[in-house]
N, C-alpha and C positions, 0 to 999 in steps of 0.2 A: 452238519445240517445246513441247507440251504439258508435258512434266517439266522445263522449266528452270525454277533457282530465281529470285528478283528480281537476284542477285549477277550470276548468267549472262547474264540479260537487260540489264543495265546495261551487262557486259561486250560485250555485242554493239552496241549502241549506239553505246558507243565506238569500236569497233573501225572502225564504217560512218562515224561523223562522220571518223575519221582517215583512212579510206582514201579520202573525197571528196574531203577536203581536201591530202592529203598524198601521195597514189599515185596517183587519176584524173589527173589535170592535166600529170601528164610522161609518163604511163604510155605513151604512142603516138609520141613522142621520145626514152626510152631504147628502146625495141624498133628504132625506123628506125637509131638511132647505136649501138645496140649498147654502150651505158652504163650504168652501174650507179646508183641513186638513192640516191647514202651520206649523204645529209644527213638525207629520211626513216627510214633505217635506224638514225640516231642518235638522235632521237627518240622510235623506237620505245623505246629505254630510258627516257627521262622518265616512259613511260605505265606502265614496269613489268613492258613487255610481251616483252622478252626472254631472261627467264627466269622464263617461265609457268611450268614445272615445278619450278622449282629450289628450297629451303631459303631461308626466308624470314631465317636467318640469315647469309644470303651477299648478300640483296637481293631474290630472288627474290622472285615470288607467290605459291607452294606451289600450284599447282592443280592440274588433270589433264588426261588427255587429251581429254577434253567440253568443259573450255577452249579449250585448244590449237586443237580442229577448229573452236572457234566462230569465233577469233583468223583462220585459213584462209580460213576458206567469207566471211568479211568482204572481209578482203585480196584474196583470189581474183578476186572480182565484180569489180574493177575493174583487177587489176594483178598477174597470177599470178605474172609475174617477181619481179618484188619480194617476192612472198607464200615462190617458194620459198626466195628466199637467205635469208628469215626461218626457215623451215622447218630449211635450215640450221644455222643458228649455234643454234636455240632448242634442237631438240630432238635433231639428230648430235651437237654438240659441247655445249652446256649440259646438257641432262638427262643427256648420259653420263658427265660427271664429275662432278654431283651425284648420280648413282645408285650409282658405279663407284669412285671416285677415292677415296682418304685425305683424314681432316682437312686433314691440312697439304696436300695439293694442292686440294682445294677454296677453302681461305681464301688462296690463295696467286693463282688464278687464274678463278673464279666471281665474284668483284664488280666486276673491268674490264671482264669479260663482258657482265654484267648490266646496266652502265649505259651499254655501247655504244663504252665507249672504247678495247676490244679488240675484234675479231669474229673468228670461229673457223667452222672448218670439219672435216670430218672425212674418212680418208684411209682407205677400204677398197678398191674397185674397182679394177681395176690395167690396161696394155693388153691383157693377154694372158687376164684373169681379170674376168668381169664375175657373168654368174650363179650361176660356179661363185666361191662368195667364200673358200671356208675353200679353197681350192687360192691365194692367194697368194703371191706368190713373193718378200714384201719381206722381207728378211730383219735380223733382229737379232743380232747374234754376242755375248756377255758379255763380256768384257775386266776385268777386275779390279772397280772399282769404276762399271763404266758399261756400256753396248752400244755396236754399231757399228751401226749402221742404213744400207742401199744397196736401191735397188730404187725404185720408180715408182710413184705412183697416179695415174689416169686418169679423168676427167672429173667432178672433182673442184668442186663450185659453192662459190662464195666463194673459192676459191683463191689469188686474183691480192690479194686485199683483207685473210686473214687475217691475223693475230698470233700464232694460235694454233689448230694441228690436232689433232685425237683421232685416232690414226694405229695401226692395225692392223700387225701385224709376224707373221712366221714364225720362232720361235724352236728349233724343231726339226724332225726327220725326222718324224713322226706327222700325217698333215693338218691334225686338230685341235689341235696344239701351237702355239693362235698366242695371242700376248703382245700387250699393249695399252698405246701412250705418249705422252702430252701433251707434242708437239716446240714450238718456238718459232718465230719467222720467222728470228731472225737467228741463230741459231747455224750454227756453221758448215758448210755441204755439206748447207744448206739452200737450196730454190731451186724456184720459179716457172718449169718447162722450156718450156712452149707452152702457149698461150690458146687456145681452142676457141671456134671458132665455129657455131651453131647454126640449127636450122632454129625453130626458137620460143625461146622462155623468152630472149631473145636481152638482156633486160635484167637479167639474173641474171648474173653473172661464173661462167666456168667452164671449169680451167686443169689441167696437169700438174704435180705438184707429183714432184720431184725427190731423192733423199735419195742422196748420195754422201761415204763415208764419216765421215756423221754423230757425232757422240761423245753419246749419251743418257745423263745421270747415274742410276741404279738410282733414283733418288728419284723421277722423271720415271715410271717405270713401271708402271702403272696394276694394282692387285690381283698376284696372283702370279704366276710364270711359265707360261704355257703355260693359263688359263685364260680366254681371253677371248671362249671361242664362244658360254656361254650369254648373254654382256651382248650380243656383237653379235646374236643372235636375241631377246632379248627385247626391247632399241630396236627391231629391224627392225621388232615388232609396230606398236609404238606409232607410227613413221615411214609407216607403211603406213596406218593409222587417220587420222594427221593430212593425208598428202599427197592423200587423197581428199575430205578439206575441201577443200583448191581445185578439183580438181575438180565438185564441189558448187558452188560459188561460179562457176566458168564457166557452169556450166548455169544458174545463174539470172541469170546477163548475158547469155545466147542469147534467153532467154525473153522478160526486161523489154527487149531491143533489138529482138527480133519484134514484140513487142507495140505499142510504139512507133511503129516500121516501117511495119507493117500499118498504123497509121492516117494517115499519112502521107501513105503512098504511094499515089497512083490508078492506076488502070487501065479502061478504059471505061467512064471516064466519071464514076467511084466509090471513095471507098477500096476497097485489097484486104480491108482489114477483112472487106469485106460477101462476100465469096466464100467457101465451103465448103469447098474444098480450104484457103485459109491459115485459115481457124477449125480448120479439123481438126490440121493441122500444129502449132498455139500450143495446142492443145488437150492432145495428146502429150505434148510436150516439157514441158507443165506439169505434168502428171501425173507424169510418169515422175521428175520434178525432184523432186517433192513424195514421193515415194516412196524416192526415193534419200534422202532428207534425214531420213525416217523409220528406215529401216534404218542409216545411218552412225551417225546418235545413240543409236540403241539400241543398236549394237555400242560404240562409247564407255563411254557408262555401264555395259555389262557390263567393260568391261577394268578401268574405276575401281572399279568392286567387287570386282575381282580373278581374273577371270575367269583358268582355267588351258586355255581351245580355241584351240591356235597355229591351230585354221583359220577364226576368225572371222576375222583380221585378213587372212587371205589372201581371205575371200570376197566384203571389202570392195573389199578391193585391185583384185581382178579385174572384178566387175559394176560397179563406179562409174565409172572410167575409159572404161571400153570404151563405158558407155549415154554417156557424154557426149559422145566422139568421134562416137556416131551423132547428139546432139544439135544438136554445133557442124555437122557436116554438112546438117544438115534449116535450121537456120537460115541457114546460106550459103544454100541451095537458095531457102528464102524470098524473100531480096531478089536473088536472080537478079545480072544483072551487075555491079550494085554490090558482092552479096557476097562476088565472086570478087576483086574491087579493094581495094586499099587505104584505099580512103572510107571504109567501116564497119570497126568494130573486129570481126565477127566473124571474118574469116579470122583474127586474132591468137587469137581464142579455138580454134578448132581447131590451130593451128600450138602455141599453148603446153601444151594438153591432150593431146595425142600425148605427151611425154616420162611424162603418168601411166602410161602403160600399157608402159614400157620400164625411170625411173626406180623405185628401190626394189623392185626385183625385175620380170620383166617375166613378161605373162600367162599365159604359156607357164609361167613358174615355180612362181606361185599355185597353177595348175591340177595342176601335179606335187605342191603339197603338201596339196593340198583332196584330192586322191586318193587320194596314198598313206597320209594320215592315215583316210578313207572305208573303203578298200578295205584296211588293215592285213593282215587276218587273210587276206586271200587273196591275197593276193601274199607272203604268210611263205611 
């Protein structure tokens, strides 16, 4: 991008030498096994890169979310699974207990984070309760010097791997009364209930996590009671910004594998290079690539400057995901029966880009808040 600094660009750099070397190579063996690649994921802390957002006195990088997406749209191009369970731990459970959390819970649980030797996930969505988030039903009860925590979260990524989740709670009758707390793995009536299995993103782990009759210490409990709707909407922003950096990053592995493709492959008599119909197709999807990548960065740099329009990040949400799905579509189409096979990695790229347009709110949602934010005054 024309506005990145030399820092940003170095960043990106990096990002691509590591995901050639450390995510391409298994990338198409955790997706057939359905395994998760934790040896790269601990690595990622060497580079610093697991807590991109976080207080650079915890370990973190201190950056923003023009980082974050650039960290994404890297990872993405070669390995989205892996990209999201980073997505994960970095910015659900790292940036919201450097955003959200007390000293003493920062210094306490941000630098095992940081350097990988915890991973963390976070615990909103529930079975019963996906869109509708502040209608949760897990509930926290006080008890003298602690909470009882009971209730389910549901499809929940890194689950099966954490140490440590940011875990939303119902602490009262009021919808919006919900309370926010940094649980552990091993305490007790803590528990991994079923592993989920998926139709993409299948190299990312993603489980139910369980909470029966938990004992939560008050110290464990993240800012005050019952205030924890603006933190979960203002992460959602930033989660919503960053997870369409992969998105982003799938499109431009549609693109450089058509591209590739195309010259490859012949067809009477000639690459398909030389035909009309696949120049027009690579043609597209370049464009449309190069435009989304325009718009996602601009909306970035507006949130890092501080932007207050909760419907940028829905407007991101919504057109990126959706043109990609038509992307990875047009490149299946390309290579024809191959791309329908297992041989090319593009069916992986549509099968993992489908969960953008469901994870962190789904289109149908976006469109409810680009609206009703649009149309305020007339629907009062």
């Amino acid at each position: 991008m024309w506005f990145f600094t030399e820092e940003q660009n170095q960043l990106k750099e990096v990002c691509k030498n590591f995901a050639n070397t450390e995510l391409k190579p298994k990338a198409e063996h955790h997706d057939e096994h359905e395994t998760f690649n934790i040896e790269a994921f601990k690595k990622m802390g060497e580079l610093g890169l697991l807590g991109i957002t976080a207080d650079s006195k915890y370990g973190g990088s201190g950056l923003g979310c023009t980082e974050a997406t650039i960290v994404m749209e890297e990872f993405g191009k070669v390995d989205a699974s892996s990209t999201l369970s980073y997505l994960a731990h970095s910015i659900l459970c790292v940036n919201n207990i450097d955003k959200n959390a007390s000293e003493e819970q920062k210094t306490k649980y941000l630098p095992k984070l940081i350097t990988g030797e915890h991973i963390g996930c976070m615990g909103m969505s529930e079975p019963g309760y996906g869109s509708d988030a502040v209608g949760l039903q897990t509930k926290a009860k006080k008890e003298g010097d602690e909470y009882i925590i009971n209730g389910n979260k549901m499809w929940i990524t890194n689950a099966q791997y954490s140490d440590i989740a940011y875990v939303y709670t119902r602490t009262g009758e009021e919808k919006k009364n919900l309370s926010t707390f940094i649980l552990e793995k091993n305490m007790p009536g803590y528990s991994v209930s079923k592993e989920i299995h998926k139709m993409g993103m299948r190299g990312s782990p993603t489980g139910e996590l369980n909470f029966e009759n938990l004992k939560a210490p008050i110290a464990n409990r993240v800012g005050e009671e019952g205030d924890s709707v603006y933190h979960m909407m203002k992460n959602l922003d930033l989660e919503r910004m960053t997870i369409s950096g992969i998105s982003l990053g799938i499109a431009q592995a549609c693109v450089d594998q058509c591209v590739q493709y195309a010259k490859e492959r012949s067809q009477f008599g000639k690459p398909i290079a030389n035909f009309q119909l696949i120049q027009k197709m690579i043609a597209d999807m370049s464009a449309e690539t190069e435009m989304m990548r325009h718009f996602l960065y601009s909306a970035c740099r507006e949130f890092d400057n501080g932007s207050t329009d909760r419907t940028l990040a829905a407007k991101v949400k919504l057109v990126i995901p959706r043109m990609v799905t038509k992307i990875a579509l047009d490149a299946i189409q390309l290579h024809g029966g191959y791309g329908y096979s297992r041989e090319f990695p593009v069916e992986r790229f549509l099968r993992d880009n489908k969960l953008m347009e469901i994870g962190a709110g789904t289109n149908e949602v976006m469109i409810m808040i680009i609206a009703k934010n649009l149309l305020k005054e007339a629907l009062a």
